[in-house]
TIKOLGU-97947 format. One line per field, with one value per residue (C-alpha): x, y, z. Coordinates in Angstrom, 2 decimals. Example, Ala and Ser with C-alpha at 12.3 -4.5 7.8 and 13.67 -1.06 7.14 Angstrom:
// residues 2
x	12.30,13.67
y	-4.50,-1.06
z	7.80,7.14
This chain:
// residues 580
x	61.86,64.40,65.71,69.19,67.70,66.33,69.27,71.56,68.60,68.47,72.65,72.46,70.34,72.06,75.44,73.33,72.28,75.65,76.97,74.31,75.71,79.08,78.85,76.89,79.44,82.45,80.47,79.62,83.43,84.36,82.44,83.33,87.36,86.09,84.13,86.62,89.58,89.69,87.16,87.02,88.63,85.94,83.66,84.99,84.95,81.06,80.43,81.84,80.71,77.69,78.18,82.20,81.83,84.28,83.27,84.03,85.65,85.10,87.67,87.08,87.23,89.97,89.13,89.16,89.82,90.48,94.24,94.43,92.87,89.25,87.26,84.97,84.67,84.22,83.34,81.25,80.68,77.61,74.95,72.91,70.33,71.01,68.75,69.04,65.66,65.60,65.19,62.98,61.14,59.19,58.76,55.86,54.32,57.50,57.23,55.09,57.45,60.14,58.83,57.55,61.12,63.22,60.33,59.57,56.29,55.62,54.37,58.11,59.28,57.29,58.44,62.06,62.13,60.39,62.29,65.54,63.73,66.31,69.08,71.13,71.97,69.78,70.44,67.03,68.28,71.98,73.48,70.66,71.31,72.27,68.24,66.90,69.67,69.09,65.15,65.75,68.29,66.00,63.67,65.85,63.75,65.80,67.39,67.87,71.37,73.60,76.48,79.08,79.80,81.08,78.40,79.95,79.37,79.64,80.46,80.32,77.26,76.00,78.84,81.63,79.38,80.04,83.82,83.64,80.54,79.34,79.88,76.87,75.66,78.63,81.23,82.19,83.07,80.02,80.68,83.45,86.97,84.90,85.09,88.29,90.10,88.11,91.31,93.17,90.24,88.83,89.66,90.16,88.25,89.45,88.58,87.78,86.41,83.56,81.14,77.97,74.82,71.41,70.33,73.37,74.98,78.94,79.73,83.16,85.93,87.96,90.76,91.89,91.92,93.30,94.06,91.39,93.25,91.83,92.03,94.07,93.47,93.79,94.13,92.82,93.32,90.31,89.84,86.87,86.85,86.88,84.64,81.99,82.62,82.23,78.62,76.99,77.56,77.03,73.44,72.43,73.41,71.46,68.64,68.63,69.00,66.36,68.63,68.59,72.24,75.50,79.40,82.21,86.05,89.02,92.63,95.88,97.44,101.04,100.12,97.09,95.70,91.48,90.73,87.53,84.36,80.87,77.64,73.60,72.09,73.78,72.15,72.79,75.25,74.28,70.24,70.13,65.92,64.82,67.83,66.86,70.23,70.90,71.77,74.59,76.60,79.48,78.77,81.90,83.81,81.16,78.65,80.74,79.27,80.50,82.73,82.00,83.88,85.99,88.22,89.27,92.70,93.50,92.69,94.74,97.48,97.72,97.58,100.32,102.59,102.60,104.29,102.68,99.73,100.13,98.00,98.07,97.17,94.10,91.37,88.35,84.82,83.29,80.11,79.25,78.84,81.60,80.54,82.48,81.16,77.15,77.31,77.22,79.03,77.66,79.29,76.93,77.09,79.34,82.71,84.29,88.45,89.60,92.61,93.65,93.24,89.97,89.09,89.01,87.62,84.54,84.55,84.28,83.79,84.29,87.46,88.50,87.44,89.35,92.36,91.50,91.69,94.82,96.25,96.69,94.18,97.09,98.55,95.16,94.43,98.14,97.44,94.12,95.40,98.72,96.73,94.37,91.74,89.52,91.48,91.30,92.63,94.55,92.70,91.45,88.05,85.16,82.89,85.56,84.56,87.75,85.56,85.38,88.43,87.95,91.19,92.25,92.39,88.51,87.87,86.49,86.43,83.84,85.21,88.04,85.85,83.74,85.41,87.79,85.14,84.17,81.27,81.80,83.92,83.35,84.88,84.21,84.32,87.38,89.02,88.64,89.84,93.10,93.83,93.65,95.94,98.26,97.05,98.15,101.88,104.16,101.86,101.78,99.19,99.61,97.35,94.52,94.96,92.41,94.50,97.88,100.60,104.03,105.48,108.42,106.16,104.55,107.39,108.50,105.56,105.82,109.15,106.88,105.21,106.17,105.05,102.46,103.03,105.74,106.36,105.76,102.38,101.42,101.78,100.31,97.02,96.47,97.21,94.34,92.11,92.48,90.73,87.63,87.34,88.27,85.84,83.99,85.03,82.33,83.12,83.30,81.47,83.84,86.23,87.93,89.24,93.11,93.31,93.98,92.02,92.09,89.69,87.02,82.84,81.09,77.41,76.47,73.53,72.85,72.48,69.46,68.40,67.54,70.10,70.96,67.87,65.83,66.67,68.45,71.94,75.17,76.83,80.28,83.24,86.76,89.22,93.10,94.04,96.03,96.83,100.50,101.76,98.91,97.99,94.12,92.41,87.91,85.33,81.92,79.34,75.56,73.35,70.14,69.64,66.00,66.60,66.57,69.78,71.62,74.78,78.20,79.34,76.02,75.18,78.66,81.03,79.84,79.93,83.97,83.64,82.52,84.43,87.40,87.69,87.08,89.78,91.96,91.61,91.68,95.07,96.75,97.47,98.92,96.72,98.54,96.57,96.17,95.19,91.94,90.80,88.82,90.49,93.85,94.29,93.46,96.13,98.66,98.14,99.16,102.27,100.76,100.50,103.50,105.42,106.49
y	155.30,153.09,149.73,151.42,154.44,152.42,150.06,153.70,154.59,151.14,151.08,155.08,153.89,151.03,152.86,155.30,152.62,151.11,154.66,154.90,152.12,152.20,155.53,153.92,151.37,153.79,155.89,153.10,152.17,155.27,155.32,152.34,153.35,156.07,153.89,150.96,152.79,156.54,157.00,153.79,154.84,157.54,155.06,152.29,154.54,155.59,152.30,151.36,154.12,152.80,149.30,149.85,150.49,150.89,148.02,148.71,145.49,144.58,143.34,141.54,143.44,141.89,138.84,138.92,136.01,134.70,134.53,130.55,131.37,130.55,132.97,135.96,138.24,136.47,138.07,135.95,137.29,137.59,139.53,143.02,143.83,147.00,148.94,151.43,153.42,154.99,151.62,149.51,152.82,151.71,148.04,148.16,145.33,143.49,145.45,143.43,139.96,142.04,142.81,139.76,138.34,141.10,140.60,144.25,146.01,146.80,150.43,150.91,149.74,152.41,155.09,154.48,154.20,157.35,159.48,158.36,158.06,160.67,158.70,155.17,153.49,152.93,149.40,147.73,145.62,144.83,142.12,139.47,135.40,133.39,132.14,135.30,136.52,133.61,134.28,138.24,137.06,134.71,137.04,138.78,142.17,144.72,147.56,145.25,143.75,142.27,143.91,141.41,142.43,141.44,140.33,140.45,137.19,136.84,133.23,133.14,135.26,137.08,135.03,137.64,140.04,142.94,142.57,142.07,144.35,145.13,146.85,148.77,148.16,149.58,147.37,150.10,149.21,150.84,148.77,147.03,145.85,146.38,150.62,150.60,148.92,149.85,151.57,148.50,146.20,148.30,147.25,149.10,148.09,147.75,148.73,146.88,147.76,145.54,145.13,145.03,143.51,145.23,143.78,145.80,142.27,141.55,139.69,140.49,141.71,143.60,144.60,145.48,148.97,148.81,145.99,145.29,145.69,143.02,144.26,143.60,140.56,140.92,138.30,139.10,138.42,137.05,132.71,131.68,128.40,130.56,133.14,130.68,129.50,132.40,133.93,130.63,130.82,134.76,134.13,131.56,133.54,136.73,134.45,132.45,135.58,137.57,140.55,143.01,142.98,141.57,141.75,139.19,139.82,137.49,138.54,137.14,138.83,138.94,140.37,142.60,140.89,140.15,136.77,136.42,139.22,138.89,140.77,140.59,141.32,140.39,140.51,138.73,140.48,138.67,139.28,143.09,143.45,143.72,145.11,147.29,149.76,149.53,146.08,147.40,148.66,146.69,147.29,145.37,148.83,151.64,151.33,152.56,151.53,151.51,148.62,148.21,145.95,144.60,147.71,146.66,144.48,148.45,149.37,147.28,147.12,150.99,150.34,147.90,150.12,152.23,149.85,150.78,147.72,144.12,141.00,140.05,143.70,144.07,146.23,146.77,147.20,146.80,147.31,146.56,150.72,153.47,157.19,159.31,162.85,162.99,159.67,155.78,153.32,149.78,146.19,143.08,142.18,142.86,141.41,142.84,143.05,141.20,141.71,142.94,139.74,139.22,142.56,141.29,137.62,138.98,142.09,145.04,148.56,149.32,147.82,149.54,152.69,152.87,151.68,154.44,157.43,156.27,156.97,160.84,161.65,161.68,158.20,156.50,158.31,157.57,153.65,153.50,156.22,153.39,150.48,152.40,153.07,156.34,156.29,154.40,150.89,152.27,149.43,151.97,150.34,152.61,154.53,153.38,155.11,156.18,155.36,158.05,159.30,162.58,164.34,163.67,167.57,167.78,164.57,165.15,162.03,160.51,160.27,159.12,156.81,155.53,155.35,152.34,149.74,151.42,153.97,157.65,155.74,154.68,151.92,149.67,145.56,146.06,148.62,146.45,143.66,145.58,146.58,143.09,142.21,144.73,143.28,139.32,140.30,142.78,146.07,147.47,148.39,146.74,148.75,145.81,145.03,143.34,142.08,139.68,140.88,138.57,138.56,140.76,143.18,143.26,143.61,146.28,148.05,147.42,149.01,152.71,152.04,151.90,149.32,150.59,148.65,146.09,142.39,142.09,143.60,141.93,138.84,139.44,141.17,137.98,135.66,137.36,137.34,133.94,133.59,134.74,131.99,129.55,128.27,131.12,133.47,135.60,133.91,130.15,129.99,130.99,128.42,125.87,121.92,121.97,125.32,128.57,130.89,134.80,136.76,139.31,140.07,143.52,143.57,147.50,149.31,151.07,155.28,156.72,160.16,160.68,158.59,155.12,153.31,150.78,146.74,147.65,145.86,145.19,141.84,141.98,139.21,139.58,136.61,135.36,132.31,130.58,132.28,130.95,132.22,134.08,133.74,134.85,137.83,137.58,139.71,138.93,142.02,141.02,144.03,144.31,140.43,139.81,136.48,135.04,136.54,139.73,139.23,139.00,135.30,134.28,135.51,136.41,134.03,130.87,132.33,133.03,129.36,128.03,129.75,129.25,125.38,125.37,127.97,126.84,122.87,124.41,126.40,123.63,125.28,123.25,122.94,124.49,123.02,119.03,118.16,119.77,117.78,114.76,111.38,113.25,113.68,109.90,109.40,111.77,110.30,106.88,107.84,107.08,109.97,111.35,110.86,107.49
z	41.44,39.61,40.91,41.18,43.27,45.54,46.22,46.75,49.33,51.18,51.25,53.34,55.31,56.66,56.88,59.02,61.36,61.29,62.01,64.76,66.33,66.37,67.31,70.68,70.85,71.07,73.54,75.51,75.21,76.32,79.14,80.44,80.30,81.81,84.51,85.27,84.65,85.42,87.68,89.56,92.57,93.11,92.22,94.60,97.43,97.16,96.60,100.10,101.70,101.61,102.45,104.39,107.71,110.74,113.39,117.29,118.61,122.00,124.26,127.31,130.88,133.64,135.78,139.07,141.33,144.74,145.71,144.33,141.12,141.23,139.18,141.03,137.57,134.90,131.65,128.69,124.73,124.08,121.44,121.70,119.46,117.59,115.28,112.22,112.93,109.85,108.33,110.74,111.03,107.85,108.58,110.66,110.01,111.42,114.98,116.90,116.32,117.20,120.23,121.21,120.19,122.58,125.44,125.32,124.97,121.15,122.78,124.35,120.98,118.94,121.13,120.94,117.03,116.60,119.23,117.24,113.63,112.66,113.68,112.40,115.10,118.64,121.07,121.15,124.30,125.61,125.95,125.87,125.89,123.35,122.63,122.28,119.81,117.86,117.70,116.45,113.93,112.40,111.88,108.81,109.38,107.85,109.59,112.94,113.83,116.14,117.88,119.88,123.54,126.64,130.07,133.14,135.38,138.75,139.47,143.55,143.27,146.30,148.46,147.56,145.83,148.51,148.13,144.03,143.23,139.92,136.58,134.87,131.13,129.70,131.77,134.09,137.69,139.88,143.66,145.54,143.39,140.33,140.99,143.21,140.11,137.60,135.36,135.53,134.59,132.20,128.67,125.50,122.30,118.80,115.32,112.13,108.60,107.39,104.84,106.02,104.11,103.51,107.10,108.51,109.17,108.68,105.31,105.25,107.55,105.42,107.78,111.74,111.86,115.68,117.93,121.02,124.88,126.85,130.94,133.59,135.35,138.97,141.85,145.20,148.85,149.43,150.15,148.57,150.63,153.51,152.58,151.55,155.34,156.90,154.77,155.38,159.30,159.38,157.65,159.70,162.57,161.17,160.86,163.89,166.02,163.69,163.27,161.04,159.63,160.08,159.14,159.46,158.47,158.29,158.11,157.47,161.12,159.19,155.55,156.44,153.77,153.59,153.57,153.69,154.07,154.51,154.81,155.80,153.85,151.07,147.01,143.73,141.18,138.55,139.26,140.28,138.84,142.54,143.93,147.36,147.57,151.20,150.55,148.00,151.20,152.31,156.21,157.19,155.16,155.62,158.82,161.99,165.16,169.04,169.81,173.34,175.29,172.41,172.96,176.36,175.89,174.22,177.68,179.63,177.33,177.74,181.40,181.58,179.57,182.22,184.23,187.18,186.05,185.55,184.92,188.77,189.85,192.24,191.09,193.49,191.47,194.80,194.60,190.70,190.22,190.03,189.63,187.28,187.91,187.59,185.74,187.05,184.88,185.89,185.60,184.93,188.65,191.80,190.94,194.21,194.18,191.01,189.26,185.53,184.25,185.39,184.34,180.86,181.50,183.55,180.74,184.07,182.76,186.19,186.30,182.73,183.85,186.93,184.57,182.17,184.70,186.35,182.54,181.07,178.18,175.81,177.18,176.53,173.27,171.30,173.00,170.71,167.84,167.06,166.16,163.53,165.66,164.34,160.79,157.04,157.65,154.19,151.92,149.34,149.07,148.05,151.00,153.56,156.96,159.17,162.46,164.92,168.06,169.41,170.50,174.02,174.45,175.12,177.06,180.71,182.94,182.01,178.42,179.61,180.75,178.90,175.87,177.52,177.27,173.62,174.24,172.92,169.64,166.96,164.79,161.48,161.38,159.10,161.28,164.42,162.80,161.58,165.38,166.48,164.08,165.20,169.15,167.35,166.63,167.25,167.74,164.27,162.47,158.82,155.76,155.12,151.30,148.75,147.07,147.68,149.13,150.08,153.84,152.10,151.33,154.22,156.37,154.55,155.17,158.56,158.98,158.28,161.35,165.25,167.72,170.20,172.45,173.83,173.60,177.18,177.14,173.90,175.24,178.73,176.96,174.82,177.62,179.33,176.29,176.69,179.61,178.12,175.91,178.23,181.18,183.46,180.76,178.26,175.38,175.52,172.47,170.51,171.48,169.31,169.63,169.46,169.53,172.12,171.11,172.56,172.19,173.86,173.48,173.41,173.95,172.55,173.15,170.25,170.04,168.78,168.40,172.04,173.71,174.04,173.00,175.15,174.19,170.93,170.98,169.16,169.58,168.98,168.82,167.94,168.16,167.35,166.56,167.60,170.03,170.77,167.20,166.26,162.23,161.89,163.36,162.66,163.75,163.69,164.27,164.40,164.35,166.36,167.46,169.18,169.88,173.50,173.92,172.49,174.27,172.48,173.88,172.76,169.11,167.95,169.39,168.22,164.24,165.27,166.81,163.91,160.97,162.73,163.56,159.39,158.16,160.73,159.15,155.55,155.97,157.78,160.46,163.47,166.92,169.63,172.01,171.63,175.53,175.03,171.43,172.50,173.25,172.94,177.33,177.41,174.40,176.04,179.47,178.20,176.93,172.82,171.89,170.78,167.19,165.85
């Protein structure tokens, strides 16, 4: 081949090459017009669809706290530990330091992943503390993330925890305010589009797809100085007279409103791992039991609006017994002829039951009925129980009865306390409330209700309740320094499924103070003491005693009764002991 044949050769096949190559060039050219420009929004989006992902965000539920502000609910962010099993499902090998990290068995682990290994999303624990979040995170296994939530707290633990209650894993309300508001505290949670990396963690909030709706707060009723009070004397009481429950409530006499509730046994709401259940119940709300001789100012106020009965009227319990048909109804000893008054200080059933039967059925039954007695004190608190009041239509004698010193009846703490209330001003009974309520709106509630009974009566019943407290009375225990108090014990035997059972008691106290302008109603119950003593004046009256010489201090409330504080006669003798 010639010199000039092979130079024509050598110059086709470069131009093929070149050829070759611009013809890639303008192909890739092409397609990447075709790339960025017309197909880059399809592009875009498959691109985020795999790494763009709509985000719940969490909003925080309502707090709840005591009518000055201090914090009951309380709710804290913190992390849970989420999972894409489809991804984890193949890192094995990182299983067991996952485990170990989350404090879960790496058998439990296994199981879960392969149940959901179908699936791309699966909690591996809620809401866990701030350490252990940390620990999983720096792990980096892929396929395991973090989620942000909300953890309830429960500052004033088990103190208030039967009046606050609970909310489950997923922040709904389950006991107490926590279920009976649960709408209002409830929050709604947002929206936001992220990019997530490889791990499945958040590089990049992109943008808020919906705002987050933090819950209500809501302020209740409830004192926390005073209900701190009121559990520490309760379960030292419970202890002290070995018993196997107890209930204490405090109300405001003029608002209805709940100032302070306690139970025994009470349990830890923010520890519920060795929660039993029948310490869930707020007895003070649900358990109904008989009130015994607390019910007998209802008695005698019934009798005196008869007008035929007042405080200096003679009543003969000669000789300590009365029979009512085929049944005896027995007083502690042989009082002889006493009057009305005394009929409450020495606590007769024979002297309320002969005031009962010289009453009609209905009389009696509309005296008891007016002041909330066998109804819903209207407080709209969950597994309320309206008590028990049969209708006067089917009461023989001996119902009649009996159910004036408060057998054959049945009542709740709450639901006592509410009638007292009614007993501490002006006869009507105010629906208890949770949460605060003014005096306007209290007195407008009032107006939807009629007195049941008069001034007169009022005032006579309380002077005699009085009495009690006061020396030779039941309840001496329960009185206070500076203070008149009125009040009246019940010593229950307690109904089993035969009868009235053998040494098994209820002690009862239920108190006003003061009781020359009455502002505080409390009830103290104390189930099934087997101390020493079991009676009323003796287990139940000094918790009132107690709890109320300290809410009556911390409400600055005036003493009505400054000759009886010490060193006050000697001051008031002198003539220094007035104002300067």
């Amino acid at each position: 081949m010639s010199e000039q044949d092979q130079s024509l050769s050598y110059r086709g096949r470069r131009l093929l090459v070149l050829g070759v190559l611009a013809l890639a060039a303008a192909g890739l050219a092409v397609r990447a017009v075709n790339l960025q420009v017309l197909d880059k929004d399809f592009l875009q989006g498959q691109g985020d669809a795999r790494f763009l992902r709509v985000v719940s965000e969490p909003a925080h539920r309502g707090m709840i706290t005591d009518r000055f502000g201090e914090p009951l609910a309380i709710s804290t962010p913190v992390d849970s530990v989420w999972a894409n099993p489809k991804v984890l499902i193949l890192e094995r090998d990182s299983w067991t330091k996952l485990a170990r990290a989350l404090r879960i068995k790496r058998a439990d682990l296994e199981r879960l992943l392969v149940a959901r290994q179908h699936k791309e999303f699966v909690y591996l624990k809620r809401r866990v503390n701030p350490d252990m979040a940390q620990r999983v995170s720096e792990l980096e296994i892929p396929g395991v993330a973090m989620a942000p939530e909300y953890r309830r707290f429960y500052p004033a633990g088990e103190v208030t925890a039967h009046v606050v209650g609970f909310t489950d894993v997923d922040d709904a309300g389950q006991e107490g305010v926590e279920l009976a508001f649960d709408e209002r505290l409830r929050s709604i949670p947002g929206a936001k589009r992220v990019i997530k990396d490889r791990l499945g963690r958040i590089v990049e909030s992109v943008e808020r797809v919906r705002e987050p709706q933090p819950g209500e707060d809501i302020a209740l009723s409830i004192d926390l100085r005073l209900q701190y009070l009121a559990y520490r004397e309760l379960k030292a009481a419970v202890r002290r007279n070995r018993a196997d429950a107890g209930s204490a409530v405090i109300l405001d006499v003029h608002t209805g409103e709940v100032l302070a509730m306690v139970n025994q046994p009470a349990y830890n709401p923010n520890n519920r791992s060795k929660l039993k259940r029948s310490h869930l119940r707020n007895r003070a709300v649900t358990d109904v039991f008989e009130p015994g001789s607390t019910i007998k100012p209802f008695t005698v106020a019934a009798a005196l609006e008869t007008g035929r009965f007042h405080s200096q009227t003679p009543v003969d319990t000669t000789p300590g017994y009365f029979r009512v048909g085929r049944k005896t109804i027995h007083d502690f000893r042989d009082y002889g002829l006493i009057d009305v008054s005394t009929v409450i200080q020495k606590s007769s059933n024979v002297g309320a039951s002969k005031l009962a039967l010289a009453q009609s059925p209905e009389h009696l039954w509309k005296a008891f009925a007016s002041v909330g007695l066998g109804e819903s004190t209207g407080s709209g608190f969950p597994g309320e129980s309206g008590g028990l009041l049969t209708d006067y239509g089917s009461w023989r004698d001996i119902q009649r009865a009996t159910i004036s010193y408060g057998y054959g009846m049945s009542t709740t703490t709450l639901q006592l306390a509410r009638a007292y209330a009614a007993l501490a001003t002006d006869g009507r009974p105010l629906p208890v409330s949770f949460l605060r309520r003014s005096r306007s709106e209290a007195n407008e509630l009032a107006t939807l209700y009629e007195p049941a009974f008069s001034a007169d009566s009022l005032h006579a019943v309380r002077g005699m309740m009085e009495r009690v407290v006061a020396e030779g009375g039941t309840g001496t225990r329960a009185a206070v320094s500076g203070y008149r108090i009125a009040g009246k014990t019940g010593t229950v035997k307690k109904s089993g499924a035969g009868g009235y059972v053998e040494d098994s008691f209820i002690a009862v106290f239920a108190g006003i103070a003061p009781a020359s302008e009455p502002r505080l109603v409390m009830v103290v119950m104390i189930d099934e003491p087997r101390g020493e003593k079991y009676y009323g004046g003796v287990v139940a009256a000094p918790v009132f005693g107690k709890v109320m010489a300290g809410a009556l201090r911390l409400l600055d409330i005036p003493p009505d009764d400054l000759p009886s504080m010490p060193g006050q006669r000697l001051a008031l003798l002198r003539g220094d002991g007035g104002a300067h």
